[in-house]
C-alpha positions as CSV (number, residue, x, y, z in Angstrom):
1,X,65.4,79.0,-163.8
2,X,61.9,78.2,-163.2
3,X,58.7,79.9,-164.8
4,X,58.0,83.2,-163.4
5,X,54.8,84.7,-162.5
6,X,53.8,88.2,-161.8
7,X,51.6,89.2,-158.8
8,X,50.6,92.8,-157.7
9,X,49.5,92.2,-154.1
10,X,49.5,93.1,-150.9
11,X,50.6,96.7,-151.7
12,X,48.8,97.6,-155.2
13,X,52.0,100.0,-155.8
14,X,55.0,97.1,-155.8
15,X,55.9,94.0,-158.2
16,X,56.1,90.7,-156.7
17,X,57.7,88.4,-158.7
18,X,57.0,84.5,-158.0
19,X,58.7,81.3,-159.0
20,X,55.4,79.8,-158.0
21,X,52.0,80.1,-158.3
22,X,51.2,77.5,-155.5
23,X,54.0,78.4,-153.2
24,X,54.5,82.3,-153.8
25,X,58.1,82.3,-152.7
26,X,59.1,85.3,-153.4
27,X,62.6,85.8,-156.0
28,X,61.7,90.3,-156.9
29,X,60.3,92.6,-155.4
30,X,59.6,95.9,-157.3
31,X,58.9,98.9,-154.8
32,X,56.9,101.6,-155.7
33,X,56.9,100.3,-159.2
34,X,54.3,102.8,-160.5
35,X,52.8,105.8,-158.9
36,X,49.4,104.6,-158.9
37,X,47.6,100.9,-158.8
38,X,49.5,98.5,-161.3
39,X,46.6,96.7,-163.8
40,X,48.6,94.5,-165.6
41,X,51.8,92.8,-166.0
42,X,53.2,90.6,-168.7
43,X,56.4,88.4,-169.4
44,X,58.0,88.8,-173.0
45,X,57.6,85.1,-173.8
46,X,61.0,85.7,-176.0
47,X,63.3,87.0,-173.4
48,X,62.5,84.9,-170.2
49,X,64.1,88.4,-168.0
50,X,61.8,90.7,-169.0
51,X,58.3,92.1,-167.7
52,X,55.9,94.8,-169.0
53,X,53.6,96.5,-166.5
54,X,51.4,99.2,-166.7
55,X,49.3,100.9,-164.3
56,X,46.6,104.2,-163.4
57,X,49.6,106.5,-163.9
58,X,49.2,106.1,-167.4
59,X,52.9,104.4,-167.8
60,X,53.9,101.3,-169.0
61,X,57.1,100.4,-168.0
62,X,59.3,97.7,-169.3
63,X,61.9,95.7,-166.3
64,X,64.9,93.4,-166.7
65,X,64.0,91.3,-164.2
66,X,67.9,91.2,-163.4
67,X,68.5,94.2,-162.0
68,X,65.0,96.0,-160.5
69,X,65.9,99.1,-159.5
70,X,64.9,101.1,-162.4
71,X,62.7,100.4,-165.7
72,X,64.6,99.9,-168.6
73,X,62.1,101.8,-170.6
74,X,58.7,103.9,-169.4
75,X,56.4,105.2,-171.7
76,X,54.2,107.8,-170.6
77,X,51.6,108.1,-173.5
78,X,49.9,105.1,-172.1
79,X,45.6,105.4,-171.7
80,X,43.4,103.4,-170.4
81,X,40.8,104.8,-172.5
C-alpha cells in the first residue's frame, strides 16, 4: 500500500484520502465526515488504516480507513479552546 495522506478540500465537510501528494488520486472519500469544517486530520503512525480527525463540531472522530462508512469511535468532549 502506498503512504497515505489526508486532505479536507473541496467540500470542507468530507475526507479525501490520497495515495499522493503530487498526483491526488483519490483511494477514500469520507462524506459528510463531521457536521461542521474538519481542522485537522492525523494517521496513527502504528496502524497504517487508521485516521483521527476533528473538526468545529467539537468531535474527534477516529476511521478505519477500511471500511468508511461510520467512525469507529467519536468523542464529543472535544474543544477547541
Amino acid at each position: 500500500m502506498c503512504p497515505q495522506h489526508a486532505v479536507a478540500f473541496p467540500n470542507p465537510f468530507t475526507i479525501f484520502l490520497c495515495c499522493s501528494s503530487f498526483s491526488l488520486s483519490q483511494i477514500y472519500c469520507i462524506e459528510n465526515a463531521h457536521g461542521q469544517l474538519v481542522r485537522d486530520l492525523d494517521f496513527n503512525p502504528n496502524k497504517q488504516y487508521y485516521l483521527a480527525s476533528c473538526g468545529d463540531d467539537c468531535k474527534v472522530k477516529f476511521w478505519d480507513t477500511r471500511n468508511v462508512t461510520e467512525p469507529v469511535k467519536t468523542l464529543e468532549e472535544h474543544s477547541h479552546w
